[in-house]
N, C-alpha and C positions, 0 to 999 in steps of 0.2 A: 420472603424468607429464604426461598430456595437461591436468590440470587446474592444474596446475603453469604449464604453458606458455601457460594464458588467463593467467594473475595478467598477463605482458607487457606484453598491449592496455591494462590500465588505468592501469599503470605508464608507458606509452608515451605514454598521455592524461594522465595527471599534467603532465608534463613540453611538451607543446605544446598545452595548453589553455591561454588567456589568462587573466590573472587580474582579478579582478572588482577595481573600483574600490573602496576603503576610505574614505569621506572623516573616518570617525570613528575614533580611534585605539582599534586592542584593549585588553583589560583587561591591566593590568601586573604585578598580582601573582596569587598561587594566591588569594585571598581573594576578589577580583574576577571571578575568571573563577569563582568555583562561585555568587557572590552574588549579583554584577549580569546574566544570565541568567535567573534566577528573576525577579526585582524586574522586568525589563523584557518577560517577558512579561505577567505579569498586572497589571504596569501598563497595555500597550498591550493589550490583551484585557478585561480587567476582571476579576475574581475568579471571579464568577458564568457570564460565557461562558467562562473559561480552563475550569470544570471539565467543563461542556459538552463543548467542543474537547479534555478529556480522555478524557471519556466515549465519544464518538465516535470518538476511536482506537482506541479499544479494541474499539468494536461492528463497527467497519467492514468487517470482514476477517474476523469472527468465523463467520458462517456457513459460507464453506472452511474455515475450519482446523478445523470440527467436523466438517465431512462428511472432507476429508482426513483428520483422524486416525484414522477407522474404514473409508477402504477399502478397505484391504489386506487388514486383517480380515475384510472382508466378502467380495471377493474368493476369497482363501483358503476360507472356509467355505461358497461358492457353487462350489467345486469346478475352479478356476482352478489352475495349478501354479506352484511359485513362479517357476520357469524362464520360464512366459509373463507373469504380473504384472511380474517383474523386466524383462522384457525392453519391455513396453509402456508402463513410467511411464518407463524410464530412456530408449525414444526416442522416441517418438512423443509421451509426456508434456511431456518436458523441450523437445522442439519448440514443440509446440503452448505450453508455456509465453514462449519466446524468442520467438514470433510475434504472443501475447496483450502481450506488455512492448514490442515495436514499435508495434504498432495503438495500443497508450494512449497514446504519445510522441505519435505522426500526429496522433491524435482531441482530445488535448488539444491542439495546436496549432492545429489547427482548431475547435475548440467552445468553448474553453476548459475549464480547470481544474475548474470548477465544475458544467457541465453536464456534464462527464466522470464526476464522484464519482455523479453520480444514474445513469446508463446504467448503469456500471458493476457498481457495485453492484445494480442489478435484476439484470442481465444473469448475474452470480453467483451473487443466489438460484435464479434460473429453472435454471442451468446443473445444481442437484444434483436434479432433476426426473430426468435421464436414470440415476443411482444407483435411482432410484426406480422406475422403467421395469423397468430390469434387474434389480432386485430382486425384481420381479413375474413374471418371466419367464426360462424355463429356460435352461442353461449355451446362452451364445450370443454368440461369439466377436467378433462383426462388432458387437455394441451393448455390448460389453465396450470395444473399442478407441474406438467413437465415444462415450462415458460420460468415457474418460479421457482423450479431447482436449477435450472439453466443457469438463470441467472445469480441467481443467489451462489451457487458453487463459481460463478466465473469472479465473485466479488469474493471469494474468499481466496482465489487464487492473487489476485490484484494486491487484496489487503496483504497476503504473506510475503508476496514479492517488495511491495514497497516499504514495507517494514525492514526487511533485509537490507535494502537500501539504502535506506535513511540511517540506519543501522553504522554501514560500511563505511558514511559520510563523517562520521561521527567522529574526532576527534577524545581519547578517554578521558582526555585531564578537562575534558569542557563538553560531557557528554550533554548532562542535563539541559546547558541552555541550547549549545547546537540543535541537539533533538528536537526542543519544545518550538526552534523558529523552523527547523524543514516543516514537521507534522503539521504547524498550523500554517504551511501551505495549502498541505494537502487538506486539512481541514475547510482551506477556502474554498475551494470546487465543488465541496460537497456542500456546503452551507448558503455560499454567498453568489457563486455562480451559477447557479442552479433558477436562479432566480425567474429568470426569463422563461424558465419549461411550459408554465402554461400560457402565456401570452402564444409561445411557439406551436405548443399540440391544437391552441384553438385559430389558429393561421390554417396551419399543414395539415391536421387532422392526425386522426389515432396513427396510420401507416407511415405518412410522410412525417409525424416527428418520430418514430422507434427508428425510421432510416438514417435520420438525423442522426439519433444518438450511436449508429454504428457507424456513421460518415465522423462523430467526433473522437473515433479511437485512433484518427491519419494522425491528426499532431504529433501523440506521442509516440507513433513510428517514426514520422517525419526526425525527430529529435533522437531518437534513441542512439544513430551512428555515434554521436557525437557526443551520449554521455555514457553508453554500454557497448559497445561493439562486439559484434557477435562471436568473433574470433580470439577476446580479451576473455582473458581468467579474472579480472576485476573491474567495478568502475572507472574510467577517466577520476583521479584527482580522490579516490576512496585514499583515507586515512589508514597509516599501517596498526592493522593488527597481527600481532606475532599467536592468540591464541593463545598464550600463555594464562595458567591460572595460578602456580607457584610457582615461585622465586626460582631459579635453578640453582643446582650445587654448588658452589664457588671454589674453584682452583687452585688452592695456596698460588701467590702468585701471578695468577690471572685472571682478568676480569670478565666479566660475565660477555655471552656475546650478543646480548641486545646492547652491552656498555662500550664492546669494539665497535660497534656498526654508529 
């Protein structure tokens, strides 16, 4: 019920959010909107950074969702009850994640988008260090709860940056399908590649796989020059957004200047 009763707020933001300026008209039939989406990202991307810029969705996030998919597990088998794991992902977790998806909102605002993706993502490998910690050391309640805000705050830093991203990538006259193929990139890492973790934690063990998962945050460093640059005020190949939410005044005479450009 209570989660029922969030769906509200965004429903509530639907409706008195302004809507962003269109100056190019949507696609008009179904052939259009599955077609010209594709064609106009790697047009404006290029073929060779689009797959990059794919690749990179997918690695970005990749190191939490490997450590996340084994810690419960871990937990569990480190002699935690389900009563206290349940009780410390579902609040202190889900805080510390609500607080990591604010900080990235502020930090992007402030640093920009770009220099956000690089913190961040350090900040998420480093963050499954304290898995690692605790792994090394006996049932201990008080680096259990700071492991799981660690972490959980560094995935909410991750979540808001590449949201932002995906976001930027985005074309407006073909938000909907652009968006829905990045995310379920990113969707893949978390679901589908993930897959191996425990074949992995029962090879290496509790320490050598949490190491693992902060050795899998290098890709998307490795990658970043080349789709964030840390000196750039935007992504490589990000779609213009002017920001606009009405129309501007019109000129007698002159036409608008998103219409000169």
């Amino acid at each position: 019920m209570i989660l029922s009763l969030l769906i509200i707020i965004g429903i509530t933001a639907t409706f008195l959010a302004p809507k962003p300026v269109l100056n190019d008209a949507p696609p008009k039939t179904l052939g259009q909107a599955v077609v010209l989406p594709f064609t106009d990202f790697f047009r404006r991307v290029g073929v060779l950074r689009a797959l990059v810029v794919l690749l990179f969705i997918v690695a970005y996030k990749y190191s939490d969702s490997l450590a996340g998919s084994m810690t419960t597990p871990f937990l569990l088998q480190a002699g935690y009850t389900q009563t206290e794991v349940g009780a410390v992902f579902l609040g202190a977790g889900v805080i510390a994640t609500i607080v990591g998806v604010l900080v990235a909102g502020a930090t992007i605002g402030k640093l920009g988008i770009n220099r956000s993706l690089w913190l961040f993502v350090i900040f998420q490998g480093l963050s499954n260090l304290t898995y690692y910690f605790l792994s090394l050391s006996e049932k201990n309640h008080t680096l259990m709860v700071s492991a799981v805000i660690t972490e959980n705050f560094g995935l909410g830093l991750v979540t808001g940056a590449m949201t932002a991203y995906l976001m930027s990538m985005c074309n407006k006259r073909f938000t909907a399908t652009q968006y829905a193929l990045l995310s379920s990139l990113m969707a893949a890492s978390r679901d589908i590649l993930v897959a191996p973790a425990g074949k992995i934690a029962e090879s290496a063990g509790w320490p050598g796989f949490f190491l693992i998962t902060v050795g899998m945050a290098l890709p998307a460093l490795v990658l970043l020059p080349f789709i964030a640059p840390w000196n750039a005020e935007i992504p490589i190949g990000a779609a213009p957004h002017t920001g606009e939410t009405v129309p501007a005044r019109a000129v007698p005479g002159q036409l608008p200047a998103t219409a000169r450009r």
